[in-house]
C-alpha positions as CSV (number, residue, x, y, z in Angstrom):
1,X,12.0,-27.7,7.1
2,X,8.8,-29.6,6.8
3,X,5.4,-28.1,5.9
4,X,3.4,-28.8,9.6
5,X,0.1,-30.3,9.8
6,X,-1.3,-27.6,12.8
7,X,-3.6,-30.0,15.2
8,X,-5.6,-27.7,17.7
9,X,-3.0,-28.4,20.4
10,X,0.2,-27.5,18.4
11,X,-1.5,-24.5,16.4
12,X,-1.1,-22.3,19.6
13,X,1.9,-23.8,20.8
14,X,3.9,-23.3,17.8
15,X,2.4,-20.2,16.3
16,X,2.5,-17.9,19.8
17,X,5.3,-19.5,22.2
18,X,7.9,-20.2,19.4
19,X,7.5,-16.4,18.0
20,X,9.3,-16.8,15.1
21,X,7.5,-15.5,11.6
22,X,4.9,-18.2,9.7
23,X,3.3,-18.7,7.1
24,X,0.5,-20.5,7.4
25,X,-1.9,-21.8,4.8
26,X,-5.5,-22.3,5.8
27,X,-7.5,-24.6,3.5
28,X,-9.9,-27.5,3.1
29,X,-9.6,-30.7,1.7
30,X,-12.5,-30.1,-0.3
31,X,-11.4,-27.0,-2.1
32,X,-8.6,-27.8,-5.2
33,X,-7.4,-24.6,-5.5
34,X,-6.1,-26.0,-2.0
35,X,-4.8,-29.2,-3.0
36,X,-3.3,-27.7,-5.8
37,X,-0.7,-25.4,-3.5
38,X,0.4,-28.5,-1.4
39,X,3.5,-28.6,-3.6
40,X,4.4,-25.5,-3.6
41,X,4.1,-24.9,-0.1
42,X,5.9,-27.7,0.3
43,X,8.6,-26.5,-1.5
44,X,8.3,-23.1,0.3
45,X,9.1,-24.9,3.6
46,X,12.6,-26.8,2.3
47,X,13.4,-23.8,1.0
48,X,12.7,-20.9,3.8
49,X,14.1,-22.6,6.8
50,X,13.6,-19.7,8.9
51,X,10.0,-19.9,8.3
52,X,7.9,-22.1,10.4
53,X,5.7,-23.3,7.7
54,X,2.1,-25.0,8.0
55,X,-1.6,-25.9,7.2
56,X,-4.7,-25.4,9.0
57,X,-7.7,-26.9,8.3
58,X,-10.8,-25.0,8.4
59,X,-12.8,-27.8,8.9
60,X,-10.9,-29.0,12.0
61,X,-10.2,-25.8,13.2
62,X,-13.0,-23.6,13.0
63,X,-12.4,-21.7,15.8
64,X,-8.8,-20.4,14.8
65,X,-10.2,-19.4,11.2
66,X,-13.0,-17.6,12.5
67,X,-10.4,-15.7,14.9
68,X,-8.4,-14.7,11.8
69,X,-11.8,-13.9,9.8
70,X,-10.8,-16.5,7.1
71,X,-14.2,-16.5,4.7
72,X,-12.0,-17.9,1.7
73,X,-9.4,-20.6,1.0
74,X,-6.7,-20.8,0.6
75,X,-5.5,-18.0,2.6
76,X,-2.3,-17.4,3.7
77,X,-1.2,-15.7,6.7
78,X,2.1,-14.6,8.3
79,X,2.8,-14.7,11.3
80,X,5.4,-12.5,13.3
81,X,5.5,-12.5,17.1
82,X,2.7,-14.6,17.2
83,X,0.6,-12.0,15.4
84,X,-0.9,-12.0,12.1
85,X,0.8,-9.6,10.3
86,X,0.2,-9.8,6.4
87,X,-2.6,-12.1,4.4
88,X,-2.8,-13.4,0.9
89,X,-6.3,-14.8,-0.4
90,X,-6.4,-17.4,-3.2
91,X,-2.7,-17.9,-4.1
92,X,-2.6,-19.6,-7.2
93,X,1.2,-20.1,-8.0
94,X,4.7,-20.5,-5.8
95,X,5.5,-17.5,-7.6
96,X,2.8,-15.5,-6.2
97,X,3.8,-16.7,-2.7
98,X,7.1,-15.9,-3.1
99,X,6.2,-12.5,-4.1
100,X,4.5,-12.1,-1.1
101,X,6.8,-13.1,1.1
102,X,9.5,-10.3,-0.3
103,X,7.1,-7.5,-0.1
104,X,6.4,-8.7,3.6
105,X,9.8,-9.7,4.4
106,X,9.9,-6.9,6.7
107,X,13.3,-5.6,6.1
């Protein structure tokens, strides 16, 4: 699966009436610790196809990072249910992101 590009009209759509478990990275184009994880979250997404995977950007989306309390990007969140359920501030490596994805895997 791709990594999605979250406009305000598909953020809600995908995240709440799809339920299934994302992770979603919310960034800027200004910050390069951002820039820097575009690969690997890439990569993330080809390889967890029964992850929705996708980027919000803070600076056209203001109003869902404030309703998540995002004060610092990169930060990842997953999603179950259409809920966040788990967060991960300034990844800086796939590895970490993977690591976090096991100890929330929820099994």
């Amino acid at each position: 699966m791709e990594l999605l590009d979250f406009t305000p009209e598909s953020y809600l759509q995908e995240l709440m009436e799809r339920r299934r478990t994302a992770l979603v990275e919310f960034w800027a184009p200004w910050c390069v610790y951002c820039r820097r994880l575009e690969l690997p979250m890439q990569q993330i997404a080809g390889e967890h196809g029964e992850l929705l995977c996708g980027r919000v950007n803070v600076d056209e989306l203001p109003e869902q990072a404030a309703e998540l309390q995002i004060d610092t990007v990169p930060t990842l969140v997953l999603f179950r249910g259409g809920k966040a359920a788990a967060r991960l501030v300034g990844p800086d490596s796939k590895a970490k992101i993977e690591a976090f994805l096991r100890e929330n895997s929820g099994e």
